[in-house]
C-alpha angles and dihedrals in degrees: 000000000000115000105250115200106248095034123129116183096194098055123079128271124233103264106254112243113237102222107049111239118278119230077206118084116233112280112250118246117213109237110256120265115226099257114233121208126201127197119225123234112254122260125255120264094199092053090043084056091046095058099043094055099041088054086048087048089061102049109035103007095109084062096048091057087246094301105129094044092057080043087045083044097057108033091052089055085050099052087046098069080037095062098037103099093043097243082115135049123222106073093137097043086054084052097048094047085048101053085039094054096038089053097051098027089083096050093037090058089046099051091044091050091049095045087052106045089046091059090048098042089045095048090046096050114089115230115232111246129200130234124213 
């Protein structure tokens, strides 16, 4: 190391930063805004139900003679007035279970009053028999 005019040794250095100073000046942070938090209604239990059952209407109501789409039917009509004034949520899954119920609710009744009456027709109807 050279000798440098001004320099002691013996005396402290200036402590080294350790970010090198910026030509750029700080960026500028907006102050922060109070967050509010609002609570959303509750959903409604009734449309919940409608759609359920319409979706199982579709997939298994042939089996469940029609039943779940005149449930889906009713209760979507019920969470509909239910959902009307906003106090509560749902208002689309009581529309869904209601279009779903009301789709398959007219081929659902047909196939169970064919089915039955064809058992009951086909029980009541006497079957020829031959003599020998």
């Amino acid at each position: 190391m050279s000798y440098q005019p001004g320099y002691d040794p013996t005396r402290p250095q200036p402590p080294i930063s350790a970010v090198p100073a910026s030509p750029y000046p700080p960026p500028y942070y907006h102050p922060l805004l109070p967050q509010v938090l609002v609570q959303a209604p509750p959903s409604s239990s009734t449309a919940t139900a409608s759609m359920v059952l319409g979706i199982l209407g579709v997939l298994g109501g042939w089996c469940l003679f029609g039943i779940p789409c005149v449930l889906a039917v009713i209760l979507g009509h019920v969470g509909l007035h239910e959902t009307r004034n906003g106090t509560k949520s749902g208002r689309g899954m009581a529309v869904t279970g209601l279009i779903l119920g009301y789709v398959f609710v007219g081929p659902m009744i047909a196939l169970t009053v064919l089915v039955f009456f064809g058992g009951v027709i086909g029980a009541a109807t006497p079957t020829p028999t031959s003599t020998p």
